[in-house]
N, C-alpha and C positions, 0 to 999 in steps of 0.2 A: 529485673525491674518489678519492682510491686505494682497489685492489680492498680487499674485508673477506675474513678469512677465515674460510668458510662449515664449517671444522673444528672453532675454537675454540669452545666456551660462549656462547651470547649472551643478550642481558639480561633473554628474554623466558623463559626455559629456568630463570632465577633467581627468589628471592623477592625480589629487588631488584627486579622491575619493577615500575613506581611506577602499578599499576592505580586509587591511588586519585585519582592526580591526574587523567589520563583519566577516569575519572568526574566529576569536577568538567566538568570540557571537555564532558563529555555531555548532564552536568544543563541544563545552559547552552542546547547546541544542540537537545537535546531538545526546547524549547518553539518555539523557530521552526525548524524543521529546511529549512523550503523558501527560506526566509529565509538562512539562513547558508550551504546547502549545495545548491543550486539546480539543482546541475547533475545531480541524481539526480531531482530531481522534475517533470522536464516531462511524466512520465507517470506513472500509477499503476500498482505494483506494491507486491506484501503481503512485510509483516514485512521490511520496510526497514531494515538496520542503519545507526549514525552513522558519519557520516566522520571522525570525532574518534578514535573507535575503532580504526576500521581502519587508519588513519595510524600512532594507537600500538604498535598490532600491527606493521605493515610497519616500524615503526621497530626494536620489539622484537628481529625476526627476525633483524638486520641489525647493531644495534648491540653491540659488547662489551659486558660484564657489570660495568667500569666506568665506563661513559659517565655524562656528563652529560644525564640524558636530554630535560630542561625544554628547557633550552637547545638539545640537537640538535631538537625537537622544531620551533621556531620556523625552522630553520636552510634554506637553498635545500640539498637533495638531488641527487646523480644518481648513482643506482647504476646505471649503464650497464653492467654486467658483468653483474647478475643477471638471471633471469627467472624469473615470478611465473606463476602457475595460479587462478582462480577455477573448478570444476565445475559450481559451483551461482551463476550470475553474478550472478541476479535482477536488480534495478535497475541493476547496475554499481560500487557502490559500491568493493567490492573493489579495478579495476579502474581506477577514477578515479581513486583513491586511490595504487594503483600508478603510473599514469602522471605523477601530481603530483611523485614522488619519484625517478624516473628511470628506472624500471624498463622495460623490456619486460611488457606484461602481455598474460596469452591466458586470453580470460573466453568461459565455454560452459552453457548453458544449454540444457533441451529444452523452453522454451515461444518458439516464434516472437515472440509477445507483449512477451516479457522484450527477446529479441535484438536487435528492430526497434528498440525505445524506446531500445535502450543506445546502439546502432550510432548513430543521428541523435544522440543529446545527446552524442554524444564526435567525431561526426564532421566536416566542413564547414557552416560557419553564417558567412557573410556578412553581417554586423548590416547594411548597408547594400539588400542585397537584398531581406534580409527585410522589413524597412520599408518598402520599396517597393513589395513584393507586396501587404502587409497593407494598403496605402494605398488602393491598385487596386479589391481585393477591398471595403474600404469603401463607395468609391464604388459599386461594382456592387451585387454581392452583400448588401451591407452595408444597401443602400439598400430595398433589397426586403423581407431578414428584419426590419427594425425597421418599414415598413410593416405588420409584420402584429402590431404590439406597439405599437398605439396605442390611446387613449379617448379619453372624458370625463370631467374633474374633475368636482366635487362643486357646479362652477357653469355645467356643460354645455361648459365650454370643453377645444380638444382636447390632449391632455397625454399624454404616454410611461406606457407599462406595465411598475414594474418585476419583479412578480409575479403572475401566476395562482393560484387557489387555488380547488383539484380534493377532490372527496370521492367515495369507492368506493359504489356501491350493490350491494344486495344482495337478493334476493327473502325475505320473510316463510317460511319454510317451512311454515307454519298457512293465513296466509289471503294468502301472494303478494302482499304489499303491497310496494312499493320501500322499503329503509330505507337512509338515509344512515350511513354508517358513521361517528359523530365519537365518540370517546371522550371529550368534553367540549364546552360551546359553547364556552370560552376558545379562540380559532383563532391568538392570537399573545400574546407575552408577552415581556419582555425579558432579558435575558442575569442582571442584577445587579438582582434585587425589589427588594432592600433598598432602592436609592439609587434605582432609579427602577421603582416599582410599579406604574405605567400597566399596562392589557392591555387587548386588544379582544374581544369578545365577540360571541358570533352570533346572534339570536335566533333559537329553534327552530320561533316559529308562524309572522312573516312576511320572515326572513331577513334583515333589519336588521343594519348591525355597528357597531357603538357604541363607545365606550371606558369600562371598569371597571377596580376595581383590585386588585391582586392581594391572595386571601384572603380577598377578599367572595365567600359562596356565591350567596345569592339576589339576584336582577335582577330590573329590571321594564323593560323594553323599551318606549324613549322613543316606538318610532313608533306600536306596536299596542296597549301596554301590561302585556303579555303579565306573566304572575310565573312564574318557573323560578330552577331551581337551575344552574347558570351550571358546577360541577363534573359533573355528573349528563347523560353523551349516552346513546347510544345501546347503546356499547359499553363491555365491558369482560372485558379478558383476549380470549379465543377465543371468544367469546359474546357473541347480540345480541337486543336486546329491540324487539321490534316497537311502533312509538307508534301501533300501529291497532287493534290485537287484544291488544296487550301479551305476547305470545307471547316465551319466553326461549329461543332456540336457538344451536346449534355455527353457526358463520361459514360452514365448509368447507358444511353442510346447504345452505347457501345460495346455493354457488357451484357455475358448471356449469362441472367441471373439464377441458371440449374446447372454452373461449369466456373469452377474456378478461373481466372485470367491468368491468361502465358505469361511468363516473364522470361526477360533475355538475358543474360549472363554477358556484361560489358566490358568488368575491369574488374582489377584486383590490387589489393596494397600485399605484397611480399616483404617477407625479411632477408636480404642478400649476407652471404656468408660474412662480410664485414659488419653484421649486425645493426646495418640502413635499411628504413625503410624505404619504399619506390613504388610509386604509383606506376599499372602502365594495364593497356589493355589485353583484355581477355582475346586468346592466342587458339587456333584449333583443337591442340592439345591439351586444353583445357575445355572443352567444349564434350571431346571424346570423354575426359576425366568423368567426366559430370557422366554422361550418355553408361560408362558403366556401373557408376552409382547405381542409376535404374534399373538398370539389370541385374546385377546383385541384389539389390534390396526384393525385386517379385521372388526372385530365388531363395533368399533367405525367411519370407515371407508364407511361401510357399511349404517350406520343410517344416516350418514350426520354430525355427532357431533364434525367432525374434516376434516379438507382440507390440501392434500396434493398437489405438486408440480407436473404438469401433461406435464414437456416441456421436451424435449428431447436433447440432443445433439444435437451439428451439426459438419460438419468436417472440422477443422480447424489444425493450428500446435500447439495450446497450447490444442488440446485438442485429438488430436491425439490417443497421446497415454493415456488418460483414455478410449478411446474408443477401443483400444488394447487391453487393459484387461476386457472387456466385461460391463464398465460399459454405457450405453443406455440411461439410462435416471438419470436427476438430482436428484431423491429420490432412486438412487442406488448407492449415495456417503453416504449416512446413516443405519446405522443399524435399528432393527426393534423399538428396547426401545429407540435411538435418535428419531426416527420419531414419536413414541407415544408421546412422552415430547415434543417435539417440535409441535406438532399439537395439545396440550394441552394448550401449554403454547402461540402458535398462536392465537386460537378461545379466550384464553381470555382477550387479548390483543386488538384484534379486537370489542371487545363486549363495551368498555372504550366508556360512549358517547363523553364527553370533545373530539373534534378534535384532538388541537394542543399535549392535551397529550398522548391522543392514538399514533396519528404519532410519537413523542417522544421515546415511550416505542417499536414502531415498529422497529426505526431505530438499536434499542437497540437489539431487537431479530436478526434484519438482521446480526448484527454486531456480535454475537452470535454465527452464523452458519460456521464463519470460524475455529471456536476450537473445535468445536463438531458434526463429519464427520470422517469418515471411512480414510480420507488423513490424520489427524491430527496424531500427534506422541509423544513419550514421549522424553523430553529433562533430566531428571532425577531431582536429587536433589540439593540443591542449586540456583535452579534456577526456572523462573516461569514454570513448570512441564508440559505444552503440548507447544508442538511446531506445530504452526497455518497451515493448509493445504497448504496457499502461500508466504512459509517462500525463497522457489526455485523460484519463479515468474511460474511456471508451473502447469498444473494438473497431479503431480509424484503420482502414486499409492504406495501406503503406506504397506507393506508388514507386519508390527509390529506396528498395529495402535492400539491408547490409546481412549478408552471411558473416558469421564469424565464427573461426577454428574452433570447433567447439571441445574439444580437451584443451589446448591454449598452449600459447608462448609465457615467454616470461614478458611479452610485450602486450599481450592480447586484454581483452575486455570482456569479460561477461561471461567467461570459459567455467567447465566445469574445473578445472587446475587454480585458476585463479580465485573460482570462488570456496573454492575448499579453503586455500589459505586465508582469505580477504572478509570471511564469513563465517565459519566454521570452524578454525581454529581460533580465531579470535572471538567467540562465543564462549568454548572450552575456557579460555584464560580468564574472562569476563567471568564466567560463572566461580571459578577458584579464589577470584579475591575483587568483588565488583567494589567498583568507585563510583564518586559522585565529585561533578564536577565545580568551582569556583566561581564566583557570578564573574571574576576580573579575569580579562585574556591573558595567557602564559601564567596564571597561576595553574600548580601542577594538582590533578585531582586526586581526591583523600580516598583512603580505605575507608569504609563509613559500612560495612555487613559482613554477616556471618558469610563462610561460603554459600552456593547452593548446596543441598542436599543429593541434589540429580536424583529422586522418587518421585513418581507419581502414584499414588495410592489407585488401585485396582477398579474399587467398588467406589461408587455412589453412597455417602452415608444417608441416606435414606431412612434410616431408624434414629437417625441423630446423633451417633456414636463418631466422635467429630475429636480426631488427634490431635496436639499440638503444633503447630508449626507445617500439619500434615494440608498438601495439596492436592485436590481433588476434583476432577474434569468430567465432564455431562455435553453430551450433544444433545439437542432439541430443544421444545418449544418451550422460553422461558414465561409463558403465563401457566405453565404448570409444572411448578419445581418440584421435585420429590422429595421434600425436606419438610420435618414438624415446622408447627405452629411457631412463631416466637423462637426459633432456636438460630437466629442471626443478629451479631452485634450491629455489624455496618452492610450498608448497599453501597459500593464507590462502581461506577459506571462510564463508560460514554457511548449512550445509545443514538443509535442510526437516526437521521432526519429526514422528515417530510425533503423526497427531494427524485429525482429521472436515475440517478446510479443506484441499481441492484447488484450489491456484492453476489449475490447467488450464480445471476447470469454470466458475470466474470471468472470467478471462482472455478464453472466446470470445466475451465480449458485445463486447468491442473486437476481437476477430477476426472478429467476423461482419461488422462494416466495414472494416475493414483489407483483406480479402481481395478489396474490391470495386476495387482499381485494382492489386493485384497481378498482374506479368505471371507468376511464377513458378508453376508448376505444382502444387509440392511446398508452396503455400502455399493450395489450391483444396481442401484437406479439410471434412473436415462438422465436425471440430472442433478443439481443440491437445492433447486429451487423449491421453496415450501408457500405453500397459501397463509402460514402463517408468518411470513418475516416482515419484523417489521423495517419494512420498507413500501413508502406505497407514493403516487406523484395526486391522488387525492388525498386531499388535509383531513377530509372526516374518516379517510378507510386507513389513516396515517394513525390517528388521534385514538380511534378505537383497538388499533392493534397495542398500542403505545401503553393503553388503559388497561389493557389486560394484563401486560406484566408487571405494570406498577402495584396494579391491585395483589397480584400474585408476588410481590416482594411485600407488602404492606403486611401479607399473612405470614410470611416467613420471619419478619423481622421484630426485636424484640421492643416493646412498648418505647423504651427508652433510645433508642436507636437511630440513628441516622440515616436517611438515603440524599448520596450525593453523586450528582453527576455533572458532568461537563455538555454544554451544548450553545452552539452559534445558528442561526439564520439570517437570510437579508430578506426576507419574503415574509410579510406581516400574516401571511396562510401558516407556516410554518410555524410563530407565536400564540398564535390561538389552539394550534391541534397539541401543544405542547401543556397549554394550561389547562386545555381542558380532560388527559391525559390524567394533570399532576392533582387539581381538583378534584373529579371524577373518582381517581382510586384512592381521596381520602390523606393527601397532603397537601400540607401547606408551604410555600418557602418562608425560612425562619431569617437567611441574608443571601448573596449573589457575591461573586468579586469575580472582577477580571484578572485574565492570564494569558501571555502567549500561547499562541497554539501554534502551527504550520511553520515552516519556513517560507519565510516571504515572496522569494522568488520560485517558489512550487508555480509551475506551470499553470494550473487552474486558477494560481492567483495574480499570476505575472496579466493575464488577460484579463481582469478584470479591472473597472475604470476604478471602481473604490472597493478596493480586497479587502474583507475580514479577515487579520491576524491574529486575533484574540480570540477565545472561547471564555463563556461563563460559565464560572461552577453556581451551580445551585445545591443550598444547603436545604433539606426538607425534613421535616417532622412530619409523624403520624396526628392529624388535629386532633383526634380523640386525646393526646397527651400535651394536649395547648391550647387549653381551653383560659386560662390567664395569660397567654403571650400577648403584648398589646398589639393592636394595628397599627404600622404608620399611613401616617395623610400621605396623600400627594405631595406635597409641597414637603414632606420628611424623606421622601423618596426624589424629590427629583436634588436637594441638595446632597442627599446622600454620591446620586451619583454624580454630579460637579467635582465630589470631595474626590472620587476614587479615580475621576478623568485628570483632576490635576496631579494625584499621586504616581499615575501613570506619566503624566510628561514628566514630572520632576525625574522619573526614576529615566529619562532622558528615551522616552517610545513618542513614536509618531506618529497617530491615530487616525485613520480614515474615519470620513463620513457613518459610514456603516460601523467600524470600531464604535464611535460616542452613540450610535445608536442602540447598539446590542448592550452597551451597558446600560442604560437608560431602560433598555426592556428589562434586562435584570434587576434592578432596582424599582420595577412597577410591579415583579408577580412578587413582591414581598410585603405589597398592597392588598394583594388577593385572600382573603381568609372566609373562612364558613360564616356563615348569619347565625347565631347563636348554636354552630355544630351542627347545624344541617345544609350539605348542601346547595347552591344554585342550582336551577336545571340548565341544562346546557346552552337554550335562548339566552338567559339571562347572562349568562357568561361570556358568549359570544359578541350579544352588544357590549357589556362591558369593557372588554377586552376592544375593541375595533372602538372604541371612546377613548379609550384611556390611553391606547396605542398612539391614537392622532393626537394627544394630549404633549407626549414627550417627543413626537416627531415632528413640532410646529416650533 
């Protein structure tokens, strides 16, 4: 492709850019995201945007403001001339997305967490090696953790475990009795009632688990004959009623918060040799099972033949309340038999000479730990069967937590076996010939890039000696990039917001193992939290943090350049510390358009009365290079955005209250501009901004 030039207009700067098509492309990937776009998910990181997106954006950035854009869209890429910035890299997305299309891209983040995970899924992966590690490991390692995820079916005969199933105790505050913590006896249920209303049920007198069916209250328990109400446990809300004294008290009264809480080992779902699954309860021999777990693991512990996780909490608001319920340290988010398997299946992971595919297989284990932990839960059937400890974006203790096989069945969920193939090989294939998907369902999606490369460049170009096509990764703090003046085409982004979730505080439950085969120094901290991330739940300590990297892309990027990035809020604090942020370090927005963002039904959104599914991109100039861009009035701005509300329904999306509101914000900071290139001071911008805001929200 011959160079573009980064002077004229481009399409993304217009209202010709066709953000609603992209949304169709989002809606799409939205629902399988790890499925279609694979190469972002071999680890867990928050508020992951789509690759559909960001494509359209890097295309935006790039393309004239006459292009065809459907069509360049599908098209092989190589803008070999330009080079691309992510500050805030998070998963990489940015970043992959750059290198699909031929960019040079330099993605920096300050959570180690973030960097590791990118650094491996874009780096060297030898499908053949890998397969041969994982084979290895099978046989060994493999052989040992599914010894310890064995029974008996339901006819004494011996059969694979493909679930555990744990419940919190807690002491009576009145009379010190143990009570089980279930908020119902129903313990499992399926995905879709309607079509299939089976559920298993627990009995409360002599722990029997039966099958009843959903919407029946009262039971009578086939084995004791027990009559209960089948909706009606122990718990409900933050409150527990004692079945000895009948005593109603706060949870936390219950909890001794310098001691993690007991849990009891109930039940188990088994695979029987006729390859059925069968619910049934936890059996002495299963009790003993567990009991040498413990004993083994101090043994193993003891010689040195396995390393565990030796970091501690710290106190923050995501972590708050794991720290309420007495857990201390991050190997008291595991039971004893997850932490034998996982320090088994760690040490031999670690032992891999191959480098790149030991790291590989590491990311793979990290990636592991969020489905097999004391938070995770059971989602039932129908569906993938553990629900991930940060399905809530919080650390929620988990009161009816799910063990699961953690090497796996060919039935199992969340397993290291399953996620090898389900994640990790399908990454490998992803990277060999990646596709992009169809806005129309069962159209089949097109080859549309170059392979990856699978390099990651070593060094930091720091002297500005900046490859082709070459990707290049930075942990810390992006208000101080180490890169010349003016030596970046585009800034494409989607930075953190004013908001109570600290990826840092989440992050170190996989740092606290991560850091156990790190040779680096700078990776031996007590945690990843930095006084610099921008993340803050004050809008001015939000606003100034936010200011500083702006300002420090503004110096990297060249006169002609673009900085764009994606950003939603429902909270009018969180529009202010954004403008004054974008003001402050000396841009201006040139246009806004909406885009799906999230999948709908994401858990944080499903709770909300009016969920934000759209994100705004904002399009931004350096003002010093638009000093003739004209202003629009209000009244240009608030028809702009009617136009882009109805292009949305036409393109057939259903917008909440908060949807027509965030675009509405987007279309007011394109109002925003310098008083003759100097500045407002930050008063001024404030009332502004809380004027103008009530202006499009009346």
């Amino acid at each position: 492709m011959k160079k573009m030039a980064m002077n004229k207009l481009r399409l993304i700067e217009t209202d010709s850019f066709p953000f609603e098509f992209i949304s169709q492309l989002a809606e799409r990937e939205s629902w399988r995201k790890e499925v279609h776009r694979p190469i972002y998910y071999l680890h867990k990181w928050w508020a992951k945007r789509l690759g559909s997106v960001f494509r359209g954006i890097l295309l935006g950035c790039t393309l004239p403001e006459d292009s065809d854009f459907k069509s360049e869209f599908y098209r092989t890429h190589s803008f070999s001339d330009l080079t691309i910035l992510d500050p805030f890299m998070g998963s990489g997305t940015t970043i992959g997305e750059a290198h699909k299309l031929g960019f040079a891209a330099l993605g920096r983040d300050i959570n180690p967490v973030a960097v590791d995970s990118v650094r491996v899924a874009l780096g060297p992966m030898d499908r053949e090696k890998i397969e041969a590690a994982f084979a290895q490991l099978s046989q060994s390692v493999g052989e040992k953790i599914r010894g310890l995820y064995q029974s008996t079916d339901s006819k004494g005969r011996k059969c694979d475990i493909l679930y555990y199933f744990w419940v919190m105790n807690v002491s009576c505050s009145q009379c010190n009795h143990s009570i089980n913590l279930f908020p119902s006896w129903i313990i499992a249920r399926n995905a879709y009632p309607k079509r299939k209303p089976g559920v298993q049920v627990l009995c409360p007198s002599c722990g029997a688990i039966f099958p009843g069916i959903h919407g029946k209250k009262n039971e009578i328990c086939p084995s004791c004959k027990y009559n209960f109400s089948s909706h009606d446990g122990t718990v409900s809300g933050a409150k527990a009623t004692c079945n000895n004294c009948t005593h109603t008290f706060k949870i936390l009264d219950g909890i001794n918060p310098s001691k993690r809480p007991e849990f009891r080992l109930y039940g188990k779902l088994i695979l029987n040799q006729e390859g059925e699954k069968e619910y049934l309860p936890a059996i002495p021999s299963d009790h003993a099972a567990y009991k040498r777990c413990s004993e083994q693991l101090k043994n193993e512990v003891a010689k040195g033949a396995i390393k565990l996780p030796t970091l501690t909490l710290e106190k923050g608001y995501n972590t708050r309340q794991a720290m309420n319920y007495g857990f201390r340290a991050w190997r008291d988010f595991f039971n004893d038999r997850q932490l034998l398997s996982l320090g088994w299946l760690h040490a031999g992971i670690s032992a891999i000479p191959e480098e790149s595919t030991r790291d590989v297989l590491l990311i793979l284990f990290s990636s592991v730990l969020e489905f097999n932990n004391l938070f995770a839960s059971y989602k039932g059937e129908g569906t993938g069967a553990v629900r991930h400890m940060f399905a809530h974006h919080i650390l929620k203790p988990e009161r009816t937590p799910i063990e699961a096989n953690l090497w796996g069945t060919t039935k199992s969920s969340g397993s290291f076996s399953n996620l090898f193939r389900s994640r990790l090989l399908r990454a490998a294939e992803y990277r060999n010939a990646p596709t992009e998907l169809n806005a129309k369902n069962g159209d089949k999606a097109r080859l549309a890039s170059s392979p990856f490369t699978g390099k990651v460049e070593p060094l930091w170009p720091s002297k500005g000696a900046i490859s082709p096509r070459a990707i290049y990764l930075s942990c810390g703090d992006s208000a101080a990039i180490d890169l010349p003046g003016r030596s970046v085409d585009l800034i494409v982004t989607d930075p953190p917001f004013f908001d109570n979730v600290h990826y840092s505080e989440l992050a170190d439950f996989f740092y606290a193992w991560q850091q156990l085969t790190s040779k680096d120094d700078s990776k031996k901290a007590l945690t990843t939290r930095s006084i610099s991330e921008v993340q803050d739940s004050d809008s001015e300590g939000f606003a100034k943090k936010l200011k500083g990297v702006f300002l420090e892309c503004s110096r990297v990027l060249k006169d002609n350049g673009l900085l764009v990035f994606t950003y939603h809020h429902s909270r009018e604090e969180g529009w202010g510390a954004l403008i004054k942020a974008i003001l402050g370090a000396g841009f201006i927005v040139i246009n806004s358009h909406p885009v799906k963002s999230e999948m709908s039904v994401a858990v944080p959104k499903s709770q909300a009365k009016e969920p934000i599914q759209l994100d705004i991109i904002l399009v931004c100039r350096k003002a010093s290079s638009c000093t003739d861009w004209g202003k629009l009035s209000y009244g240009e701005a608030s028809d702009r955005a009617r136009a882009k509300i109805k292009r949305m329904h036409q393109a057939g999306f259903r917008l909440s209250k908060n949807d027509l509101k965030i675009i509405s914000h987007g279309e007011l900071l394109t109002t925003l501009k310098y008083a003759n290139g100097v500045e407002q001071d930050d008063e001024d911008i404030a009332s502004f901004v809380n004027a103008k805001l009530l202006f499009f929200t009346t």
